[in-house]
TORTI-822334 format. One record per atom (N, C-alpha, C, O, CB): residue number from 1; chain; atom name; x, y, z. Coordinates in Angstrom, 1 decimal. Glycine has a CB too. Layout:
% TORTI-822334
i = NUM; ch = A; at = CA; px = X; py = Y; pz = Z;
...
END
This chain:
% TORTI-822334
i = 1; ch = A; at = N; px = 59.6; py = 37.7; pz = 4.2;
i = 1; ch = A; at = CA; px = 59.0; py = 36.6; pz = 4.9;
i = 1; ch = A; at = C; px = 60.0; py = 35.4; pz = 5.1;
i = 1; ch = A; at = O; px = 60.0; py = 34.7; pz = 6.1;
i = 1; ch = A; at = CB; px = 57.7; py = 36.1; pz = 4.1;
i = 2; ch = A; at = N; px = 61.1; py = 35.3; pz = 3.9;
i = 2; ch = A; at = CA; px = 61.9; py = 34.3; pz = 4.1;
i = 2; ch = A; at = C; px = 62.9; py = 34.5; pz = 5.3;
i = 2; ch = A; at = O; px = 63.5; py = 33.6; pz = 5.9;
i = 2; ch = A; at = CB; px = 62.6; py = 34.0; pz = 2.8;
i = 3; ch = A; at = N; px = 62.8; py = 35.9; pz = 5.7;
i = 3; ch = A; at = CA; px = 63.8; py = 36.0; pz = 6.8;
i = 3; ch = A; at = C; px = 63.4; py = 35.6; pz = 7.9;
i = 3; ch = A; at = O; px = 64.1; py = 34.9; pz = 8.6;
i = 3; ch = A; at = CB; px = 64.3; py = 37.3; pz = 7.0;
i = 4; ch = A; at = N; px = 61.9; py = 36.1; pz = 8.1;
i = 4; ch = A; at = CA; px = 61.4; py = 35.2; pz = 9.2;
i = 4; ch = A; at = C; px = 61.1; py = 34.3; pz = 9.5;
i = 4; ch = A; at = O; px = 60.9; py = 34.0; pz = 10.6;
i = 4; ch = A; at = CB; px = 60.7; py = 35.3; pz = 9.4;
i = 5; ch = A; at = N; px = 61.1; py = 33.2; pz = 8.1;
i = 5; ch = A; at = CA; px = 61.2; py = 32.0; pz = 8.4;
i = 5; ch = A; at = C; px = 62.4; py = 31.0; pz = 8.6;
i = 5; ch = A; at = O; px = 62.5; py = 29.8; pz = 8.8;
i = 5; ch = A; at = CB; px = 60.7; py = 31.7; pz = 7.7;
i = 6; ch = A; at = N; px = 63.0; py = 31.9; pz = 8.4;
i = 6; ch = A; at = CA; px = 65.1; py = 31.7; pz = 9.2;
i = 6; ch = A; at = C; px = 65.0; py = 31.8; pz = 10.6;
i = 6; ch = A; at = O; px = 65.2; py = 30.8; pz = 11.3;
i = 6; ch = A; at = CB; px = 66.4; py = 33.3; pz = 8.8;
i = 7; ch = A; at = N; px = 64.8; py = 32.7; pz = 11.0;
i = 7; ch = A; at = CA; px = 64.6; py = 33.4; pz = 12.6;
i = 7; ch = A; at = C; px = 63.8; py = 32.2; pz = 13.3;
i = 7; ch = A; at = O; px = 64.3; py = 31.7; pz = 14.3;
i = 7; ch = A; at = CB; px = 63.5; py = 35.2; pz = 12.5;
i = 8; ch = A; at = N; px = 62.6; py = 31.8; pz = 12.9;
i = 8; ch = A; at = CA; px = 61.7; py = 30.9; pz = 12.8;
i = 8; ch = A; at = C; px = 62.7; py = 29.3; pz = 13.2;
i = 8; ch = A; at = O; px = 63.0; py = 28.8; pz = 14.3;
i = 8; ch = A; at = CB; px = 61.0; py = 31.2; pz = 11.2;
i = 9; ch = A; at = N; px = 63.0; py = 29.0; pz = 12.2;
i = 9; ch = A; at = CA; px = 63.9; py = 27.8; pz = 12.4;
i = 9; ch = A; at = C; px = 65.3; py = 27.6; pz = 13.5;
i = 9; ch = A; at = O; px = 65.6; py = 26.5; pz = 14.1;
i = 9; ch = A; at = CB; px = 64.3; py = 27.7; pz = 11.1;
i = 10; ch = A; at = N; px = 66.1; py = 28.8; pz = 13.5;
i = 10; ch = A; at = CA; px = 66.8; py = 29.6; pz = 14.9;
i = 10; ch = A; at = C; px = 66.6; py = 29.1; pz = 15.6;
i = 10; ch = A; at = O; px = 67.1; py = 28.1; pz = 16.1;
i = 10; ch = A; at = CB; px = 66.6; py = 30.8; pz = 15.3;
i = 11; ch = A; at = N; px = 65.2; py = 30.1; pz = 16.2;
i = 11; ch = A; at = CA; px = 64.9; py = 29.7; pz = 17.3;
i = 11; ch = A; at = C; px = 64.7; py = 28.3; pz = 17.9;
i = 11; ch = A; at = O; px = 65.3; py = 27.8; pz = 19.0;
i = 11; ch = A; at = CB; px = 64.1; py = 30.3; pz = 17.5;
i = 12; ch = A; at = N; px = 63.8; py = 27.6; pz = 17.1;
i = 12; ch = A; at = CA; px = 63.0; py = 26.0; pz = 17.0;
i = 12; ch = A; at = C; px = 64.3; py = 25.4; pz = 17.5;
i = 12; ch = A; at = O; px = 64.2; py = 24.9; pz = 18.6;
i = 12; ch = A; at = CB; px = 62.4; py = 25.3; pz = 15.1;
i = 13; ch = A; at = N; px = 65.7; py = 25.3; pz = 16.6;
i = 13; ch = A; at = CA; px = 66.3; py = 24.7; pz = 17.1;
i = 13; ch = A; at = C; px = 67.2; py = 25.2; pz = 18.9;
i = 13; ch = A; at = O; px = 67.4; py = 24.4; pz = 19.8;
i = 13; ch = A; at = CB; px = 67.1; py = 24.5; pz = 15.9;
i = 14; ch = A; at = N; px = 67.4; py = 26.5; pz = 18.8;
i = 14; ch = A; at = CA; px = 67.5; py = 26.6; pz = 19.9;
i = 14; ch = A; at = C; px = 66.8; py = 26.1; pz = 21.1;
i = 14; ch = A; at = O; px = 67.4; py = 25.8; pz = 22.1;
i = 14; ch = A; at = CB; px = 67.6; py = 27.6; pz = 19.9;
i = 15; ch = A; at = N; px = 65.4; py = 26.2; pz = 20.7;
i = 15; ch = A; at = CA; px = 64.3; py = 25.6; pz = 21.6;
i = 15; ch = A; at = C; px = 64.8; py = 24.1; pz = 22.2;
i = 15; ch = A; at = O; px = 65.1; py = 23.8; pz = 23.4;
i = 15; ch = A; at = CB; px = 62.9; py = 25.5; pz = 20.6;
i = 16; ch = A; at = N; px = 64.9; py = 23.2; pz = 20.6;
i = 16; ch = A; at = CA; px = 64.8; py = 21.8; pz = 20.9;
i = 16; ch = A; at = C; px = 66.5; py = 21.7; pz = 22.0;
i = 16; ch = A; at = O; px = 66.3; py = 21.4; pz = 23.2;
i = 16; ch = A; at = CB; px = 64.7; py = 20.8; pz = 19.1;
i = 17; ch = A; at = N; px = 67.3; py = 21.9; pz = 21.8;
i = 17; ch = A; at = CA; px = 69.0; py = 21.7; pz = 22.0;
i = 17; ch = A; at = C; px = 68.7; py = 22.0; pz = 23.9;
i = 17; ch = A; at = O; px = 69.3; py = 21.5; pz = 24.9;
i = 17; ch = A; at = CB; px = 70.2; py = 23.3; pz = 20.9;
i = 18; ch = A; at = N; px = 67.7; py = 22.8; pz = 23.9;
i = 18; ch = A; at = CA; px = 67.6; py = 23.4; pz = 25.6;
i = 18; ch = A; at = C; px = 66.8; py = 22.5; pz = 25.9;
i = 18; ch = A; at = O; px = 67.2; py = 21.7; pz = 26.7;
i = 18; ch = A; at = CB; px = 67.2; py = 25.0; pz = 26.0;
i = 19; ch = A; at = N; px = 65.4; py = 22.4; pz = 25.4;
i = 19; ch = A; at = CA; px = 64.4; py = 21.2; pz = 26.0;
i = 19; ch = A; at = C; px = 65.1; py = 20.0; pz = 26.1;
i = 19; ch = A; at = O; px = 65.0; py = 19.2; pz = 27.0;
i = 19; ch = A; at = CB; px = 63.0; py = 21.0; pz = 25.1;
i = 20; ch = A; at = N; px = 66.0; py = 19.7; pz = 25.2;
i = 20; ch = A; at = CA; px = 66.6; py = 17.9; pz = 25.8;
i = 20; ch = A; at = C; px = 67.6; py = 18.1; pz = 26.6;
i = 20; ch = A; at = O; px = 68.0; py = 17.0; pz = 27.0;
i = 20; ch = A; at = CB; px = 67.4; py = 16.7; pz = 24.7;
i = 21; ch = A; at = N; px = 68.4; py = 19.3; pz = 27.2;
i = 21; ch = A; at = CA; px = 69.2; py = 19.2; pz = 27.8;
i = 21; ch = A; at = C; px = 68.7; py = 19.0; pz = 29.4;
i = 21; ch = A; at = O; px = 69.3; py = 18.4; pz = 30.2;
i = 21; ch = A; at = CB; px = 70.1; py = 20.2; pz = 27.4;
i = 22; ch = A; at = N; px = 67.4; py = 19.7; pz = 29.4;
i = 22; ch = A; at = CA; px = 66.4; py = 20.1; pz = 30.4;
i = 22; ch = A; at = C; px = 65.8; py = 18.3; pz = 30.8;
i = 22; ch = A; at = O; px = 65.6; py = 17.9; pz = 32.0;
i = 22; ch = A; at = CB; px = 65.1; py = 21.3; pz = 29.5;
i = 23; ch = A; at = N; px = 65.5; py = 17.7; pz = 29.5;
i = 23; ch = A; at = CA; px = 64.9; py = 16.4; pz = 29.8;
i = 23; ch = A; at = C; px = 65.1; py = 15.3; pz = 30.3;
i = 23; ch = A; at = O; px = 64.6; py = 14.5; pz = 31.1;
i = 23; ch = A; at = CB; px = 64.6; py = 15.9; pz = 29.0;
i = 24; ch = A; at = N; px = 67.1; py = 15.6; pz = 29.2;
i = 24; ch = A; at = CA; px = 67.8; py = 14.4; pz = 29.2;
i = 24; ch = A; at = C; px = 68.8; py = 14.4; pz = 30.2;
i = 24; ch = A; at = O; px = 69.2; py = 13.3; pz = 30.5;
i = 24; ch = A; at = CB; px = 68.3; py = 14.1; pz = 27.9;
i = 25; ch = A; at = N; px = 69.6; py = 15.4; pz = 31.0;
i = 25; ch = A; at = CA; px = 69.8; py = 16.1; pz = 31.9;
i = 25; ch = A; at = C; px = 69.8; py = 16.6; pz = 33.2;
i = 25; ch = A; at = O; px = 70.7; py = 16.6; pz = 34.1;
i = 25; ch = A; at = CB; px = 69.6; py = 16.5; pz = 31.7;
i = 26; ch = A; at = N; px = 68.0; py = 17.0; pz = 33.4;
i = 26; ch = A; at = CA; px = 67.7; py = 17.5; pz = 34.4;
i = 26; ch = A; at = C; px = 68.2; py = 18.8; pz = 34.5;
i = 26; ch = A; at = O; px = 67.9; py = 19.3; pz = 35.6;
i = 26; ch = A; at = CB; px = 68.0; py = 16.7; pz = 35.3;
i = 27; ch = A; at = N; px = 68.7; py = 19.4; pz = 33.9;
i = 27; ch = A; at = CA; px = 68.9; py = 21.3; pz = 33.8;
i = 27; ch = A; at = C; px = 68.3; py = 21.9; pz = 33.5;
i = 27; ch = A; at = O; px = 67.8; py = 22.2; pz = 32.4;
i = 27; ch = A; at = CB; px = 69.5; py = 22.1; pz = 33.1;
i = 28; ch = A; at = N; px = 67.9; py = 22.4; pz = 35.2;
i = 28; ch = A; at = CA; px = 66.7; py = 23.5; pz = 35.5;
i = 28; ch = A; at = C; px = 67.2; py = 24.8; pz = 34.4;
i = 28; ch = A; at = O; px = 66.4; py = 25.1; pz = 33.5;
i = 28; ch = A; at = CB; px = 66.6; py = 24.0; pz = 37.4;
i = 29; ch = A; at = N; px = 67.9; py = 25.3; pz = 34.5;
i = 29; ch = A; at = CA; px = 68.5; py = 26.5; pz = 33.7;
i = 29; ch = A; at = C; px = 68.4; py = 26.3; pz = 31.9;
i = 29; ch = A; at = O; px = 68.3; py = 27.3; pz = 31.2;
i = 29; ch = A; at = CB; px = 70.4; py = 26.7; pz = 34.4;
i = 30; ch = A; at = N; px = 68.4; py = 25.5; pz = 31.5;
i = 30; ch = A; at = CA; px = 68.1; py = 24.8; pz = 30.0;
i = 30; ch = A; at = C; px = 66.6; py = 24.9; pz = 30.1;
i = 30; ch = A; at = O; px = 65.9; py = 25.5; pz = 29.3;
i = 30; ch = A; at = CB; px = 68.8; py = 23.2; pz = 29.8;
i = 31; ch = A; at = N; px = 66.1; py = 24.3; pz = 31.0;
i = 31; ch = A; at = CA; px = 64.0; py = 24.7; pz = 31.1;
i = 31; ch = A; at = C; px = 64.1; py = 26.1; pz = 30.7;
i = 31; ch = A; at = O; px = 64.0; py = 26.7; pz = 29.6;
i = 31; ch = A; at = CB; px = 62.9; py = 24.7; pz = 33.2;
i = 32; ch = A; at = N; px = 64.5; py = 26.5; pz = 31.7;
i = 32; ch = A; at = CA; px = 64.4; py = 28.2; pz = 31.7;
i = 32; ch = A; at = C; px = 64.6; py = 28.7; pz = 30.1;
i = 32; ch = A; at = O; px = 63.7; py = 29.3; pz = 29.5;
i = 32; ch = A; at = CB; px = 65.8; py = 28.9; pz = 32.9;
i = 33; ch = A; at = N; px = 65.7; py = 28.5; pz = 29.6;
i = 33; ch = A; at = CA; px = 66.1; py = 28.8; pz = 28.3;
i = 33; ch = A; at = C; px = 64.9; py = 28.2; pz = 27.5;
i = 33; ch = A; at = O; px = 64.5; py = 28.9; pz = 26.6;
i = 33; ch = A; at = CB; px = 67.6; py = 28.1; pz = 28.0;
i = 34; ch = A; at = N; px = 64.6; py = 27.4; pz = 27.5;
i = 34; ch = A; at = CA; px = 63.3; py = 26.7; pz = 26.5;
i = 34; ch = A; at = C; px = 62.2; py = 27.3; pz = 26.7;
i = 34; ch = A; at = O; px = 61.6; py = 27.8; pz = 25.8;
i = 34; ch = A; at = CB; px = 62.9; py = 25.0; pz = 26.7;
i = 35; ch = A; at = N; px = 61.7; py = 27.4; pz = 28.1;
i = 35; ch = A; at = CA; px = 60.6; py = 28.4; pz = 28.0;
i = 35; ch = A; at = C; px = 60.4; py = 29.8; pz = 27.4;
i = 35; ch = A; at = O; px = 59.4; py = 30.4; pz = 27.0;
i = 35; ch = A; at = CB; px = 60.4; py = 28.7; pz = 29.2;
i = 36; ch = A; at = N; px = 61.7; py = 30.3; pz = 27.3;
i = 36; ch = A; at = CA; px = 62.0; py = 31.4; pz = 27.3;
i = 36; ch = A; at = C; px = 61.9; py = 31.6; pz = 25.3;
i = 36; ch = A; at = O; px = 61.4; py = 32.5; pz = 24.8;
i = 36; ch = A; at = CB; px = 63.2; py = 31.6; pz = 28.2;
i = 37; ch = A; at = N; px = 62.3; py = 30.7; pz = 24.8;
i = 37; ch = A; at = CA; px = 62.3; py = 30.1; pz = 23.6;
i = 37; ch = A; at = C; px = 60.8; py = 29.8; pz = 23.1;
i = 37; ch = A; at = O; px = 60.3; py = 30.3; pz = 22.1;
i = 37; ch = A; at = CB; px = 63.2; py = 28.9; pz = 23.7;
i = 38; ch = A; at = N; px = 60.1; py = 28.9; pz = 23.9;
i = 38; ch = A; at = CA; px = 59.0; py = 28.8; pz = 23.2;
i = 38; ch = A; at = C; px = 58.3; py = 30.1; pz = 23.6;
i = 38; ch = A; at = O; px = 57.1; py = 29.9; pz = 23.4;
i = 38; ch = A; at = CB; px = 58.2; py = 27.4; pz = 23.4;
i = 39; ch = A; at = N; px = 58.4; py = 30.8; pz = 24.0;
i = 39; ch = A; at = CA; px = 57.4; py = 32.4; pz = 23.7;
i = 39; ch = A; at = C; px = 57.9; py = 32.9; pz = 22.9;
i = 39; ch = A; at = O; px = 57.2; py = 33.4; pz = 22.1;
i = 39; ch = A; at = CB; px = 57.3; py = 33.6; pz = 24.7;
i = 40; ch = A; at = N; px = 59.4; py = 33.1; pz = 22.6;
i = 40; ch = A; at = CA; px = 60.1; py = 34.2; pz = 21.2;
i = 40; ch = A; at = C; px = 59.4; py = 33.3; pz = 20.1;
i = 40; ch = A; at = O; px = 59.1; py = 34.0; pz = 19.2;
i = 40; ch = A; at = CB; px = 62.2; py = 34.2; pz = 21.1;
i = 41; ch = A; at = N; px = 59.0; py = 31.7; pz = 19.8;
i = 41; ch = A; at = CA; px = 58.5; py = 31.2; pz = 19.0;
i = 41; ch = A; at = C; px = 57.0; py = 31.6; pz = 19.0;
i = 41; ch = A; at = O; px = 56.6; py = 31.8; pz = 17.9;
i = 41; ch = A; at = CB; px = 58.9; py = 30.0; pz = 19.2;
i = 42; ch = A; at = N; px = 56.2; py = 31.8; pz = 19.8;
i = 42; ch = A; at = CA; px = 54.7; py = 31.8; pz = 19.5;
i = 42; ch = A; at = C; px = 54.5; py = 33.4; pz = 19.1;
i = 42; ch = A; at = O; px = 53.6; py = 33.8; pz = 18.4;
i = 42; ch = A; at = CB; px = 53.8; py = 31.4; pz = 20.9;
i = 43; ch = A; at = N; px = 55.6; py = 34.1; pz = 19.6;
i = 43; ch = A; at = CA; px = 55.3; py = 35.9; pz = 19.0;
i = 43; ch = A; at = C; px = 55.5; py = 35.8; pz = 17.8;
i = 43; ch = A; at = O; px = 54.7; py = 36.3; pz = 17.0;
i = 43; ch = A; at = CB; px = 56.5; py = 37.2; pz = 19.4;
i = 44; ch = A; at = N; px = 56.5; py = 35.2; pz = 17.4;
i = 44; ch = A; at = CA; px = 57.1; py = 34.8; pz = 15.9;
i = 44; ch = A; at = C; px = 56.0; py = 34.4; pz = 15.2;
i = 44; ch = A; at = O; px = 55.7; py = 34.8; pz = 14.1;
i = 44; ch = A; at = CB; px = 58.3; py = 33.7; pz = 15.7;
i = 45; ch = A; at = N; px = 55.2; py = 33.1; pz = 15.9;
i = 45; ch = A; at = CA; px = 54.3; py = 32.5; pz = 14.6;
i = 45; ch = A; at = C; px = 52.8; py = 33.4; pz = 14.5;
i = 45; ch = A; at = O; px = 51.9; py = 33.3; pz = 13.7;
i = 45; ch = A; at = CB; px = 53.9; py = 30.5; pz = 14.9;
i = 46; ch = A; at = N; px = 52.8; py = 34.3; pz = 15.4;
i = 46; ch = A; at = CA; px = 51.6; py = 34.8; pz = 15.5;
i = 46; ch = A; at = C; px = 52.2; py = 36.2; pz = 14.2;
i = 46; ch = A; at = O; px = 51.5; py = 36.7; pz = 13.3;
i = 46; ch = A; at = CB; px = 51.1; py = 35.4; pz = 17.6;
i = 47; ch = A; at = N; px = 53.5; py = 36.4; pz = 14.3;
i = 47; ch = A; at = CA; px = 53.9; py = 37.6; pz = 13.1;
i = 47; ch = A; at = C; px = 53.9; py = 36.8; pz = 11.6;
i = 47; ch = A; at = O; px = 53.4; py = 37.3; pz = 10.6;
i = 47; ch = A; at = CB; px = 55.8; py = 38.5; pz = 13.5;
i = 48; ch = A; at = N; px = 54.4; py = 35.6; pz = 11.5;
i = 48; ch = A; at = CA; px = 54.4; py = 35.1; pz = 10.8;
i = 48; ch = A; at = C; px = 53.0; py = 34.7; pz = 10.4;
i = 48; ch = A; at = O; px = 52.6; py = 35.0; pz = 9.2;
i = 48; ch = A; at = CB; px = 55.2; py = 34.4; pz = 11.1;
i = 49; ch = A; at = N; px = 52.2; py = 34.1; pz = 11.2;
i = 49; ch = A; at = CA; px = 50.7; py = 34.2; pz = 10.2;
i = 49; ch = A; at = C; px = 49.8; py = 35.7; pz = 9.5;
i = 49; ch = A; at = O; px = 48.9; py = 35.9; pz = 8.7;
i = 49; ch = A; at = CB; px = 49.4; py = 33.5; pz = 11.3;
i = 50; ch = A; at = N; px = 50.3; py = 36.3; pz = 10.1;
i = 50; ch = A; at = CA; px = 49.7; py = 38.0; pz = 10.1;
i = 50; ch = A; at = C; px = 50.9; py = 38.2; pz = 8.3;
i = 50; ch = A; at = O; px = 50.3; py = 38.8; pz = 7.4;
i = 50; ch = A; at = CB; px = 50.5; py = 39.5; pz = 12.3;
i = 51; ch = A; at = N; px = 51.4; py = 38.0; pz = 8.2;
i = 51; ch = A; at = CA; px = 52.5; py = 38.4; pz = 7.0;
i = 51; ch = A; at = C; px = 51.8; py = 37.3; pz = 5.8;
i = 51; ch = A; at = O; px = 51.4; py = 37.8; pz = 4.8;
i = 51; ch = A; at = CB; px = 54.4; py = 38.0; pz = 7.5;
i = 52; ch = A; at = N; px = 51.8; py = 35.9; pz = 5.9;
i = 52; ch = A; at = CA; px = 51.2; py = 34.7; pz = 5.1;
i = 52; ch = A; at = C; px = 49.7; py = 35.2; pz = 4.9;
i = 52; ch = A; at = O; px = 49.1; py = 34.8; pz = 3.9;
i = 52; ch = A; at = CB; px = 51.4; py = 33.0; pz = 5.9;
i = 53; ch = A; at = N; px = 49.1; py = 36.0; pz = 5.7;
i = 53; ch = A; at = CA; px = 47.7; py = 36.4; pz = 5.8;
i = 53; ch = A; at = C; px = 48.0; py = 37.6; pz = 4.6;
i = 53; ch = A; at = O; px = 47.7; py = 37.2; pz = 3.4;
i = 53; ch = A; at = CB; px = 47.0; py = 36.9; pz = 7.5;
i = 54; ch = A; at = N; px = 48.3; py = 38.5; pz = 4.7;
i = 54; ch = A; at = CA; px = 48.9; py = 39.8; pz = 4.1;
i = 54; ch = A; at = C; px = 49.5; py = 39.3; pz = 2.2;
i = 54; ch = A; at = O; px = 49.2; py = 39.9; pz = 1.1;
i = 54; ch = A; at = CB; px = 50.5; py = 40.3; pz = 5.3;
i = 55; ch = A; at = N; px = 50.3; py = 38.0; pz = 2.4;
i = 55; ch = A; at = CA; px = 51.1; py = 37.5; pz = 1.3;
i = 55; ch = A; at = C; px = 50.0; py = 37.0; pz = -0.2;
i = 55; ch = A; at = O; px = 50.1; py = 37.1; pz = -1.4;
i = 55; ch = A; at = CB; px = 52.1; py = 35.9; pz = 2.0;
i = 56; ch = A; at = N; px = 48.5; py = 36.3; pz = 1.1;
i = 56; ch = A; at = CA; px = 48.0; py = 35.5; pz = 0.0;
i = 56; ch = A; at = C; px = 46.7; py = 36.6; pz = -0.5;
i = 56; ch = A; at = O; px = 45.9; py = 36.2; pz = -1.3;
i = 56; ch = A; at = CB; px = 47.6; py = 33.7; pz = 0.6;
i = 57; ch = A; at = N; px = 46.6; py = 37.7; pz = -0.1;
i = 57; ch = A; at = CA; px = 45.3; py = 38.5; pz = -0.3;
i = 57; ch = A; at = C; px = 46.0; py = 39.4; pz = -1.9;
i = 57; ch = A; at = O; px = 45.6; py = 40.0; pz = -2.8;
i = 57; ch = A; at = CB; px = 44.8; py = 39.6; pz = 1.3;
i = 58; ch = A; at = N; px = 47.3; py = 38.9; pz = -1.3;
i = 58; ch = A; at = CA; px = 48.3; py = 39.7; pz = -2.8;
i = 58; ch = A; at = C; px = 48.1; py = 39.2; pz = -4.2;
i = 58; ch = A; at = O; px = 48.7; py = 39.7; pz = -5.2;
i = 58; ch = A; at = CB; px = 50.1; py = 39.7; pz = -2.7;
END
């Protein structure tokens, strides 16, 4: 679980670095990258609650 919550933080920052470049910027191609980012994040937290669900029944 701790690995996933590495992977987890990864991405987040990859996320944030592209959404401001997108904001602060105007780089359409950095959107793209952030979008693309916040879905690898929502698969992640949907695996990540399924595992913390699994962790605490232990």
């Amino acid at each position: 679980m701790k690995d996933l919550v590495d992977k987890i933080n990864a991405e987040f920052a990859s996320f944030q670095s592209e959404a401001a470049a997108q904001v602060e910027k105007g780089n359409k191609a950095a959107g793209t990258r952030a979008r693309k980012s916040a879905l690898e994040l929502s698969k992640m937290f949907k695996e990540f609650r399924k595992a913390s669900v699994e962790a605490s029944k232990k």
